[in-house]
MISEBA-390249 format. One record per atom (N, C-alpha, C): residue number from 1; residue in one letter; atom name; x, y, z. Coordinates in pm, whole numbers. Example, Ala and Ser with C-alpha at 12.3 -4.5 7.8 and 13.67 -1.06 7.14 Angstrom:
! residues 2
[node 1 "A" "N" [1319 -569 780]];
[node 1 "A" "CA" [1230 -450 780]];
[node 1 "A" "C" [1320 -330 780]];
[node 2 "S" "N" [1285 -225 708]];
[node 2 "S" "CA" [1367 -106 714]];
[node 2 "S" "C" [1290 3 787]];
! end
This chain:
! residues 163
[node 1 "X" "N" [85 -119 0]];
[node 1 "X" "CA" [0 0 0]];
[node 1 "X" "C" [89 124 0]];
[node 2 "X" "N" [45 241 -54]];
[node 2 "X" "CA" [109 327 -75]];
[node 2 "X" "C" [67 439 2]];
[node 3 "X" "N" [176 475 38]];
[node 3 "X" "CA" [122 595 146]];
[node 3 "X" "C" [166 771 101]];
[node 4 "X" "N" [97 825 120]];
[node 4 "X" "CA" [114 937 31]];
[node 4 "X" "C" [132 1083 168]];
[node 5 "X" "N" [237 1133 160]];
[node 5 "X" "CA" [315 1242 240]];
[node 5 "X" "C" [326 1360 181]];
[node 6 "X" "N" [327 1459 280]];
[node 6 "X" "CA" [376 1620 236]];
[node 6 "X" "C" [472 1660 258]];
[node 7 "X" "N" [532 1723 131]];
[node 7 "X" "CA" [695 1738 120]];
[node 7 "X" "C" [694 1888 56]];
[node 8 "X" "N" [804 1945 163]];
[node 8 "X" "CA" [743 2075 108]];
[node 8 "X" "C" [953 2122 130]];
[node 9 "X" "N" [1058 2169 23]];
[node 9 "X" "CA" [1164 2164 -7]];
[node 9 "X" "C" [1185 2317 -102]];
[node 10 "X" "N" [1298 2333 -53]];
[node 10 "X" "CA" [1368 2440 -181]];
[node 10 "X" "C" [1466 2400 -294]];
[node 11 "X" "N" [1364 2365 -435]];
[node 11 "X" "CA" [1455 2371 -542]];
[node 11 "X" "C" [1482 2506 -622]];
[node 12 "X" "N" [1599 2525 -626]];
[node 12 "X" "CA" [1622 2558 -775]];
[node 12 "X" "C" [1605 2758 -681]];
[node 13 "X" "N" [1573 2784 -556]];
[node 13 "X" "CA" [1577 2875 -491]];
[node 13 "X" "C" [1446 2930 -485]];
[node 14 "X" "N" [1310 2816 -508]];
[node 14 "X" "CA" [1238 2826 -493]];
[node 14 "X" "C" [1113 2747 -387]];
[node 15 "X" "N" [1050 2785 -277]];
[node 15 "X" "CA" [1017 2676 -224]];
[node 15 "X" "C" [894 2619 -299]];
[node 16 "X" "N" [874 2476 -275]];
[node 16 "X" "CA" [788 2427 -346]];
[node 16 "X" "C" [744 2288 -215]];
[node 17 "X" "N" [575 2278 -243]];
[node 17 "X" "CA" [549 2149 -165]];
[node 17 "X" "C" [434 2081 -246]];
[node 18 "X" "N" [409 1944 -195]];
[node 18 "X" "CA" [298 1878 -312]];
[node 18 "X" "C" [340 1716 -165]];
[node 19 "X" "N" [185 1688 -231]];
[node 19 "X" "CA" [206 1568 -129]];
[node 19 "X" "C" [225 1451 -237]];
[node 20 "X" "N" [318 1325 -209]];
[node 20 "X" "CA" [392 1283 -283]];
[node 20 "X" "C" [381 1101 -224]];
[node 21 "X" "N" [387 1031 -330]];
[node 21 "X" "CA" [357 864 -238]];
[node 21 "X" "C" [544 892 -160]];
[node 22 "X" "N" [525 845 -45]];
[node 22 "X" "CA" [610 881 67]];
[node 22 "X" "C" [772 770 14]];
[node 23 "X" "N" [707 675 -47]];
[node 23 "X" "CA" [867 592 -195]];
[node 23 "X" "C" [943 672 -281]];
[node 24 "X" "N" [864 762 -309]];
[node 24 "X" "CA" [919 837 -453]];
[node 24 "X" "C" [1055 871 -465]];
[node 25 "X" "N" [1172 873 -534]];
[node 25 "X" "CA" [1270 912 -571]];
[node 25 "X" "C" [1292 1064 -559]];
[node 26 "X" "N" [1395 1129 -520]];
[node 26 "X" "CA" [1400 1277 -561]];
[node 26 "X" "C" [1429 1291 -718]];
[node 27 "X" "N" [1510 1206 -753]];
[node 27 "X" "CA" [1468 1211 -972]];
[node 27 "X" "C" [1373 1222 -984]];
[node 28 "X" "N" [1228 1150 -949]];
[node 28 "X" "CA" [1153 1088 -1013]];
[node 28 "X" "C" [1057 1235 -968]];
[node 29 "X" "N" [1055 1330 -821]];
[node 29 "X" "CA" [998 1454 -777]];
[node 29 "X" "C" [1067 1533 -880]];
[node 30 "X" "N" [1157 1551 -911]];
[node 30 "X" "CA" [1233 1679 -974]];
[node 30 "X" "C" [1173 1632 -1142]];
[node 31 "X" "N" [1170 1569 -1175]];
[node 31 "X" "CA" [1113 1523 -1344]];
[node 31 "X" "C" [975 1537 -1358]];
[node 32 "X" "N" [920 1424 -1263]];
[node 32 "X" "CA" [783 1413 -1287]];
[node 32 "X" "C" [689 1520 -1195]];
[node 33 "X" "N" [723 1578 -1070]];
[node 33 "X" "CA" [635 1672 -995]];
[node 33 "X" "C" [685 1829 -1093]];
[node 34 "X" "N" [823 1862 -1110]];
[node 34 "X" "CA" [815 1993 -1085]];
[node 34 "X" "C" [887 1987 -1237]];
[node 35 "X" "N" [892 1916 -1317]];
[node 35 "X" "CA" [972 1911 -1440]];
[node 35 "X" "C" [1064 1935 -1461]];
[node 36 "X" "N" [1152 1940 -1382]];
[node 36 "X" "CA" [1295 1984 -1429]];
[node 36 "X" "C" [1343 1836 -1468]];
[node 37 "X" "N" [1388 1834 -1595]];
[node 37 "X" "CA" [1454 1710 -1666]];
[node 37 "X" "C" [1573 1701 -1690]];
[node 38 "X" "N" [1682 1779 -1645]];
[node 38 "X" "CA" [1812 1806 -1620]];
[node 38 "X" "C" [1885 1646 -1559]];
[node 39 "X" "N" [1837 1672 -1418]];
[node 39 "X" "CA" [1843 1525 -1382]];
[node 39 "X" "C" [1808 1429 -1440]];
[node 40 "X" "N" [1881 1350 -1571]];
[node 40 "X" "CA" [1847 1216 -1604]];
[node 40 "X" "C" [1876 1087 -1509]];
[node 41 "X" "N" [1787 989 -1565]];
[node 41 "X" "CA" [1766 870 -1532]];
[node 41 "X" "C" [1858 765 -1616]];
[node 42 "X" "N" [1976 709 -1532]];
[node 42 "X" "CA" [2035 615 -1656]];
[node 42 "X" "C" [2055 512 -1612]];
[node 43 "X" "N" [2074 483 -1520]];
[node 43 "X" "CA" [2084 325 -1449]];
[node 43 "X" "C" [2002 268 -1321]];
[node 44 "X" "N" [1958 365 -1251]];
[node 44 "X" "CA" [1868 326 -1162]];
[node 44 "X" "C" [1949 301 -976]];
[node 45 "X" "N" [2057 276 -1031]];
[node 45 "X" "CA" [2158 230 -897]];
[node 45 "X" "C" [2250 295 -869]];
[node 46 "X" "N" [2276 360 -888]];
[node 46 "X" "CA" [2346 475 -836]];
[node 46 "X" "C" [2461 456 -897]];
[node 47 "X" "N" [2489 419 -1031]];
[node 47 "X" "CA" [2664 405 -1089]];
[node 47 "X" "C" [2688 489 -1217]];
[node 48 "X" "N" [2595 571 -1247]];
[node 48 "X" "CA" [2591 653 -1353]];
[node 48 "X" "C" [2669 783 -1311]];
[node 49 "X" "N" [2572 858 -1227]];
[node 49 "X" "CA" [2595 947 -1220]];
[node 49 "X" "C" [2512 1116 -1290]];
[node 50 "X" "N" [2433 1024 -1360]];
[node 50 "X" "CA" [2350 1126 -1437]];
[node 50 "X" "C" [2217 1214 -1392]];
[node 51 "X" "N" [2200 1148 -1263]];
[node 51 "X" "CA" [2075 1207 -1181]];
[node 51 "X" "C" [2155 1310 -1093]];
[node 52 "X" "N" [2268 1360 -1079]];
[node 52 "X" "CA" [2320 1443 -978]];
[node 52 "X" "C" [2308 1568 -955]];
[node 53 "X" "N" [2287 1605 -830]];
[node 53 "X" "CA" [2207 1690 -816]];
[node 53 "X" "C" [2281 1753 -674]];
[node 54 "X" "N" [2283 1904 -602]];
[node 54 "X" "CA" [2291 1939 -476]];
[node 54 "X" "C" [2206 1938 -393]];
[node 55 "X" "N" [2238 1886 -274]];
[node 55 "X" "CA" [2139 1864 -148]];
[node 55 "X" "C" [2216 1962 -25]];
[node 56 "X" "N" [2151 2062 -21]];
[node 56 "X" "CA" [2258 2107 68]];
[node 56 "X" "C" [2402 2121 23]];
[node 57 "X" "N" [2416 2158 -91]];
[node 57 "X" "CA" [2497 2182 -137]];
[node 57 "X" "C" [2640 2079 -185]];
[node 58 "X" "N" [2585 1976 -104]];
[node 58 "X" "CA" [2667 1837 -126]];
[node 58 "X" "C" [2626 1786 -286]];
[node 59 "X" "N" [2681 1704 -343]];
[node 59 "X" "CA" [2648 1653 -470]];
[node 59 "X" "C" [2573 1490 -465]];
[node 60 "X" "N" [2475 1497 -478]];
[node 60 "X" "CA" [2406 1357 -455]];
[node 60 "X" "C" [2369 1271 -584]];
[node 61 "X" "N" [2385 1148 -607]];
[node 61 "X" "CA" [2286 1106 -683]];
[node 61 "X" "C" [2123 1073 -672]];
[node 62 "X" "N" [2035 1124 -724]];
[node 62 "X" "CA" [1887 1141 -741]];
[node 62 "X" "C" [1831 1051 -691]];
[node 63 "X" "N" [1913 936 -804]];
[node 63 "X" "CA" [1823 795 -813]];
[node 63 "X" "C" [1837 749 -710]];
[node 64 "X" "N" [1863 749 -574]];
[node 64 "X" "CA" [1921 692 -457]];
[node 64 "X" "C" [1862 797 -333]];
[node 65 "X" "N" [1812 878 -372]];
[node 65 "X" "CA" [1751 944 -224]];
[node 65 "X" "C" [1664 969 -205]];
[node 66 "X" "N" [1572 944 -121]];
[node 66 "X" "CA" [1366 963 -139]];
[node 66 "X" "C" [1336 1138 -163]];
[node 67 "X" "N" [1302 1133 -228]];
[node 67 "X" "CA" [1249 1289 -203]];
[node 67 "X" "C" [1179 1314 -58]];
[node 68 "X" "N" [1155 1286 -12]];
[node 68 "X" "CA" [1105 1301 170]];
[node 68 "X" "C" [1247 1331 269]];
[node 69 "X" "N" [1344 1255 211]];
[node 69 "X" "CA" [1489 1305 257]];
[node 69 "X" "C" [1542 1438 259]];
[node 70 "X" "N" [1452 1481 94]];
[node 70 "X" "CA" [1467 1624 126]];
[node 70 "X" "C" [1400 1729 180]];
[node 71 "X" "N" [1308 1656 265]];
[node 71 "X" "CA" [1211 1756 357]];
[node 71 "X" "C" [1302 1852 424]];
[node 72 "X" "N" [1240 1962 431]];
[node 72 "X" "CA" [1311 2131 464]];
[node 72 "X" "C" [1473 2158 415]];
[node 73 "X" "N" [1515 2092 286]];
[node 73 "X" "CA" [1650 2121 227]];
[node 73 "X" "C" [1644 2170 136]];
[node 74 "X" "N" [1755 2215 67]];
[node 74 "X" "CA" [1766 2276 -14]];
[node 74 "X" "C" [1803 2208 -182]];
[node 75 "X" "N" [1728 2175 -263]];
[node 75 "X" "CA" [1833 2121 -376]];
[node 75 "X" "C" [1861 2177 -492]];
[node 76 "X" "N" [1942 2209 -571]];
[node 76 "X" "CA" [1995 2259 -698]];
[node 76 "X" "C" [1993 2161 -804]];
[node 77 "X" "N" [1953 2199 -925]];
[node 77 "X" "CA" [1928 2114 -1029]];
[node 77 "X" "C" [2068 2183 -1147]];
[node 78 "X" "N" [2053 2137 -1217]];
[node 78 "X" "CA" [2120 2229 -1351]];
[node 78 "X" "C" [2046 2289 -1407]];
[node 79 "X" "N" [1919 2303 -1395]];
[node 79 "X" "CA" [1813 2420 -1414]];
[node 79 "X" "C" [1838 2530 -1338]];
[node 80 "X" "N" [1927 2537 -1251]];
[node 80 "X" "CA" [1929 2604 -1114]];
[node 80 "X" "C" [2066 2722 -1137]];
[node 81 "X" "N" [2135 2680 -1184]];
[node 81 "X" "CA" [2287 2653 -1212]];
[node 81 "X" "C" [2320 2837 -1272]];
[node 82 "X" "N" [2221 2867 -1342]];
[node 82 "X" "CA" [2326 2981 -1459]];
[node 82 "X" "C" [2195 3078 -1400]];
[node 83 "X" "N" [2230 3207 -1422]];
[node 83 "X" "CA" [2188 3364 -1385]];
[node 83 "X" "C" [2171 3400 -1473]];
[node 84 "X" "N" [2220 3501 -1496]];
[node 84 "X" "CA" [2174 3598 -1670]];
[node 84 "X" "C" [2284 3529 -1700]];
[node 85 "X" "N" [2421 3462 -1701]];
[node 85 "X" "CA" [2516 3412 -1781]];
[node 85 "X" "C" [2480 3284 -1747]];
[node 86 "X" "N" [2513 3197 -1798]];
[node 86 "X" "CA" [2624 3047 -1812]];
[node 86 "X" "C" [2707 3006 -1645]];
[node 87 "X" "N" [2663 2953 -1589]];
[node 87 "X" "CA" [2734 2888 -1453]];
[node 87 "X" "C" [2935 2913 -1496]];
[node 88 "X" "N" [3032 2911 -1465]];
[node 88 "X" "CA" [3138 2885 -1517]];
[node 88 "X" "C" [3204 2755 -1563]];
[node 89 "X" "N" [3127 2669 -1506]];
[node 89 "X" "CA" [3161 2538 -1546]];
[node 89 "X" "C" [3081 2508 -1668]];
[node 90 "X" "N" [2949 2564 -1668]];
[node 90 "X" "CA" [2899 2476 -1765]];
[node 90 "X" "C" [2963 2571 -1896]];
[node 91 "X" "N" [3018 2724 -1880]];
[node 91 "X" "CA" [3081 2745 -1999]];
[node 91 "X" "C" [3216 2647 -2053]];
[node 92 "X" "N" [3292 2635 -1902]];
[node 92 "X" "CA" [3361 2566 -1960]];
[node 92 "X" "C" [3350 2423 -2056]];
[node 93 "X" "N" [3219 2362 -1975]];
[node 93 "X" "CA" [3216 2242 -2085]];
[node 93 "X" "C" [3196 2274 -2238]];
[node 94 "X" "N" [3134 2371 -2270]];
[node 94 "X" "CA" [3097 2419 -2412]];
[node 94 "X" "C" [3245 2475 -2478]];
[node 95 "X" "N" [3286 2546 -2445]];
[node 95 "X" "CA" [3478 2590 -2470]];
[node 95 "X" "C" [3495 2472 -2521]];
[node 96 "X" "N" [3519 2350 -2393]];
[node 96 "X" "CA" [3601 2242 -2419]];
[node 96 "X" "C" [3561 2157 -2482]];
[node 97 "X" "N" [3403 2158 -2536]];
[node 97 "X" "CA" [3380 2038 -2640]];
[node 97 "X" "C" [3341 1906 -2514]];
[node 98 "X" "N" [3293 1955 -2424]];
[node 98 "X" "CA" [3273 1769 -2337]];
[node 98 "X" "C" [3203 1733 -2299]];
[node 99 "X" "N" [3167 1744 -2417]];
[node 99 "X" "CA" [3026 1670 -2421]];
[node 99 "X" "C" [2965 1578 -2583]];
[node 100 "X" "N" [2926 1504 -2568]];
[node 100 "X" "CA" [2855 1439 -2704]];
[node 100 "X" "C" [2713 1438 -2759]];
[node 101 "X" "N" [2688 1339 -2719]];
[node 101 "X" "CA" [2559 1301 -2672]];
[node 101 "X" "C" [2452 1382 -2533]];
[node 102 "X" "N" [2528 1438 -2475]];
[node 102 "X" "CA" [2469 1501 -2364]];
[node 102 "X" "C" [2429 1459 -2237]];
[node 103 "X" "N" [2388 1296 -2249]];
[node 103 "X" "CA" [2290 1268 -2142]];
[node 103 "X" "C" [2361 1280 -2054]];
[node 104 "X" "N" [2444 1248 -2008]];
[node 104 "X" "CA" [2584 1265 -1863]];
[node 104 "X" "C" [2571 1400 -1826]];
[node 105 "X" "N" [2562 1499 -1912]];
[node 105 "X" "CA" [2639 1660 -1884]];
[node 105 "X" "C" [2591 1703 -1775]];
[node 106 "X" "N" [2470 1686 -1740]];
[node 106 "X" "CA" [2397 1779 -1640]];
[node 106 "X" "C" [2399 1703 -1555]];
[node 107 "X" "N" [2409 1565 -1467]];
[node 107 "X" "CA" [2533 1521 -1356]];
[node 107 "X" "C" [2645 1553 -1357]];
[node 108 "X" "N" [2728 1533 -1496]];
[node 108 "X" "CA" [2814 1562 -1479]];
[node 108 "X" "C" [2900 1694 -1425]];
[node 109 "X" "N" [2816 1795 -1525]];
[node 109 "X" "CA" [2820 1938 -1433]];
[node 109 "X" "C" [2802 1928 -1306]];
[node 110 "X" "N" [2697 1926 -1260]];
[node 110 "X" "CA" [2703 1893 -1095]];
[node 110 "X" "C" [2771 1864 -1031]];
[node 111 "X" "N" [2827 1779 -1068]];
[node 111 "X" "CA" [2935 1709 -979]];
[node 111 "X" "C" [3047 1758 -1027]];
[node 112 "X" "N" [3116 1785 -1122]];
[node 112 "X" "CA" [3206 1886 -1141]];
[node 112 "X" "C" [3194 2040 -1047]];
[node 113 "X" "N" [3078 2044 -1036]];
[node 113 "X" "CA" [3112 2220 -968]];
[node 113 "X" "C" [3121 2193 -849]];
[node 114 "X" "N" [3069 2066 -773]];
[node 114 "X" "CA" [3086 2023 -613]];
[node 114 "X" "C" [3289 1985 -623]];
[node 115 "X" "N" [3355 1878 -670]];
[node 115 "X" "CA" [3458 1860 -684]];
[node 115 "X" "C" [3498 1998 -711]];
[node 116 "X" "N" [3502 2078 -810]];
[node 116 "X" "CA" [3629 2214 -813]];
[node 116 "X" "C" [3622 2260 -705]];
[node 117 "X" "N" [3513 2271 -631]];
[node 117 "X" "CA" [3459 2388 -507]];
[node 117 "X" "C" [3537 2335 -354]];
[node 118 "X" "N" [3533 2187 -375]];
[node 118 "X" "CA" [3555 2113 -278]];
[node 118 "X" "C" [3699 2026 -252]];
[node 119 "X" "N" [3800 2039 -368]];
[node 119 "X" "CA" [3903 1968 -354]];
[node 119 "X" "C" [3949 2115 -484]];
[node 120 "X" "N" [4048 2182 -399]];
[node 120 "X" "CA" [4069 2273 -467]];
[node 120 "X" "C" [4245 2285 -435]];
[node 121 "X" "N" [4382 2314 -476]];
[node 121 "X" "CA" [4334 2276 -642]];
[node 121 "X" "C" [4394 2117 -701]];
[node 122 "X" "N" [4272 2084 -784]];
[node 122 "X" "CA" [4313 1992 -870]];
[node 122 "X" "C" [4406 1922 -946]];
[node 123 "X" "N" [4465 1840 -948]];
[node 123 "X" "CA" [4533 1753 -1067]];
[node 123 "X" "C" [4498 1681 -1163]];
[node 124 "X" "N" [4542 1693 -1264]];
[node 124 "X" "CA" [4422 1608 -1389]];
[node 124 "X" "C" [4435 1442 -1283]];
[node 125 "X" "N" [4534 1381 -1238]];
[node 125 "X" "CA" [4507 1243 -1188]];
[node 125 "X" "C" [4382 1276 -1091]];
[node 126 "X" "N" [4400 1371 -1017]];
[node 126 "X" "CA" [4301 1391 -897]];
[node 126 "X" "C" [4166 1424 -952]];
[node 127 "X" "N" [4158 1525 -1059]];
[node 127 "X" "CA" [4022 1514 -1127]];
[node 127 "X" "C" [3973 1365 -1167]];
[node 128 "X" "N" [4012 1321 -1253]];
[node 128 "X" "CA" [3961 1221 -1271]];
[node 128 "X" "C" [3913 1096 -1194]];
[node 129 "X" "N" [4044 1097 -1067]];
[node 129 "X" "CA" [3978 1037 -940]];
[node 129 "X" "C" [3842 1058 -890]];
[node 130 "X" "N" [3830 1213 -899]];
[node 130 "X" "CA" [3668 1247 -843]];
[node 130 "X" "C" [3560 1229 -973]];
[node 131 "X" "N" [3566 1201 -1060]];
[node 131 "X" "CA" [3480 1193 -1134]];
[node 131 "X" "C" [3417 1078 -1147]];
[node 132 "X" "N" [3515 972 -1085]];
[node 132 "X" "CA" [3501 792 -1091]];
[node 132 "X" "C" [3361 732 -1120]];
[node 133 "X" "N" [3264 845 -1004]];
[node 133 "X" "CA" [3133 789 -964]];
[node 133 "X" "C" [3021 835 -1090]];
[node 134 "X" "N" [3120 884 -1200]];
[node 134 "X" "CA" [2988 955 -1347]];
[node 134 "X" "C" [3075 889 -1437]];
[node 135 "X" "N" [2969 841 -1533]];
[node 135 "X" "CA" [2986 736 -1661]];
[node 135 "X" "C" [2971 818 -1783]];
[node 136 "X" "N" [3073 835 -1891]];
[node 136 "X" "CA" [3015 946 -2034]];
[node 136 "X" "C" [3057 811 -2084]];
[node 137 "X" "N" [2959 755 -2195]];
[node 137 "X" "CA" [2975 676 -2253]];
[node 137 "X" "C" [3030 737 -2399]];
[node 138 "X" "N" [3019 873 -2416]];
[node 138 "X" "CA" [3081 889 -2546]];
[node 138 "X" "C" [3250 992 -2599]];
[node 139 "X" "N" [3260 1033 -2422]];
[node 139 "X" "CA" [3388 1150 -2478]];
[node 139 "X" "C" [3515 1107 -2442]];
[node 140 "X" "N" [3548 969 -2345]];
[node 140 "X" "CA" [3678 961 -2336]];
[node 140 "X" "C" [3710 1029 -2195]];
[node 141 "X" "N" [3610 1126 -2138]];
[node 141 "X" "CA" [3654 1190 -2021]];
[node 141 "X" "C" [3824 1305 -2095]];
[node 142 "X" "N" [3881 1322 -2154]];
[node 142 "X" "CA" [3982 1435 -2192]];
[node 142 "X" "C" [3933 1553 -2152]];
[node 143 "X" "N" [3848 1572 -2273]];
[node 143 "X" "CA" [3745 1699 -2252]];
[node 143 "X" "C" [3665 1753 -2138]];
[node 144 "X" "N" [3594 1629 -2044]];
[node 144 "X" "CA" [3544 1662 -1937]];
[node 144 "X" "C" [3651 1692 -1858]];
[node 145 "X" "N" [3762 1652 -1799]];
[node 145 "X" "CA" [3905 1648 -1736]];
[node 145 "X" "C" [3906 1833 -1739]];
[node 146 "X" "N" [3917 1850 -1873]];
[node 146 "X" "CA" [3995 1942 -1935]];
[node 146 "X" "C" [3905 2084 -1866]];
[node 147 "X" "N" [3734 2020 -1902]];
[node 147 "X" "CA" [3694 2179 -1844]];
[node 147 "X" "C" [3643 2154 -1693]];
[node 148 "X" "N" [3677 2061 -1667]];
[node 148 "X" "CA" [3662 2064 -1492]];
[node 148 "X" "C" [3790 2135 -1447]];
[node 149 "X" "N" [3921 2092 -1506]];
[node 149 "X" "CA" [4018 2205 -1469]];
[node 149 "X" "C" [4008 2368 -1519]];
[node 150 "X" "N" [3931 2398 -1589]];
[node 150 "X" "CA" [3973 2529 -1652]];
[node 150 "X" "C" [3826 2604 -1532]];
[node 151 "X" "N" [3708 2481 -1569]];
[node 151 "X" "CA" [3563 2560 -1454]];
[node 151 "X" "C" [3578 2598 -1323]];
[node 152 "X" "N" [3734 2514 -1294]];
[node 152 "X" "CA" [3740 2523 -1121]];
[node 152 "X" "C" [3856 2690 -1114]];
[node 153 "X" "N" [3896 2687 -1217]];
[node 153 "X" "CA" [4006 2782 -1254]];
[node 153 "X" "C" [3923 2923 -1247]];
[node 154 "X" "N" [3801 2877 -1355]];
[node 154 "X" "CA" [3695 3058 -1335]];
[node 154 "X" "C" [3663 3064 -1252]];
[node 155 "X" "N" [3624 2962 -1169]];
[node 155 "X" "CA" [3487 2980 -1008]];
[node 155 "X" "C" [3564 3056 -935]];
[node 156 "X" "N" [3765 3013 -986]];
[node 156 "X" "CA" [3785 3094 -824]];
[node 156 "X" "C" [3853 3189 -909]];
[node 157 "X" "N" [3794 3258 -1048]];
[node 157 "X" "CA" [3884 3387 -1071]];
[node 157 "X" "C" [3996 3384 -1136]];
[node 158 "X" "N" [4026 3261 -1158]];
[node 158 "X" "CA" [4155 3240 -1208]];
[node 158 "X" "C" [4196 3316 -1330]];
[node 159 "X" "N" [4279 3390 -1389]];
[node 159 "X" "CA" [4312 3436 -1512]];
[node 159 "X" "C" [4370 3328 -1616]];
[node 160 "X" "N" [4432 3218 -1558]];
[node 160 "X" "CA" [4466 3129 -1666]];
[node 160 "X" "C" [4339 3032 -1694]];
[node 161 "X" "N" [4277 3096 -1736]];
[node 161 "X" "CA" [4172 2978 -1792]];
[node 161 "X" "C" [4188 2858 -1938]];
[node 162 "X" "N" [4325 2834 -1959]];
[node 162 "X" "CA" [4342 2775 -2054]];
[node 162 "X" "C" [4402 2642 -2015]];
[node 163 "X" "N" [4364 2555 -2092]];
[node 163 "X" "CA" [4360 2392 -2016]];
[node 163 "X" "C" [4437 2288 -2160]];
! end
């Protein structure tokens, strides 16, 4: 039987509540309640990486946390991400080409702007260490490498933005 709860959360810097079967996924709230489709769905178990998202500013995967978890938190989508400009990371991915196919990018961003912010500064071995937990099935990771070093480089101001 399904039991149905009120969840009332700040995405995207907006509060929002809706009562919700009390199982539900925070992917499955952020897609199907409030539409933001940023967060994809790619494996279900948490080894993709493509549902990632901030909880409190931490970098989470989607598919793995109830949306009721995020009762009175805060979460950020990649809907969330850019102002009147472009986030700096996600310019950097466009600069650097890293992207293909797309479906990864918007975990992947995510979790790129938690890693630059959070292990600062980087080594391409050490980037790629943090990236372990996101899957691009089409770029090789170079390119992603490349503008996770140059995105962590703008966030903090850096003048050498060349990678």
């Amino acid at each position: 039987m399904t039991r149905d709860a009120p969840l009332t959360l700040t995405v995207n810097g907006r509060e929002v509540s809706r009562t919700i079967p009390a199982q539900m996924l925070l992917v499955e709230f952020l897609r199907e309640e409030l539409r933001l489709t940023g967060p994809h769905v790619g494996c279900d178990t948490t080894q993709c990486g493509c549902c990632a998202v901030h909880l409190d500013g931490q970098v989470v995967k989607a598919c793995t946390v109830l949306a009721m978890q995020a009762q009175g938190h805060v979460v950020q989508t990649i809907e969330g991400m850019a102002g009147a400009t472009l986030h700096p990371m996600q310019q950097a991915f466009i600069d650097h080409h890293a992207l293909q196919c797309g479906y990864c990018t918007p975990g992947m961003i995510m979790t790129c702007i938690a890693v630059a912010r959070d292990h600062a500064p980087l080594t391409e071995a050490e980037a790629r260490r943090q990236l372990e937990g996101n899957i691009c099935r089409c770029t090789g990771y170079n390119n992603i490498v490349a503008a996770l070093l140059d995105g962590q480089a703008r966030m903090q101001g850096g003048d050498d933005v060349s990678v």
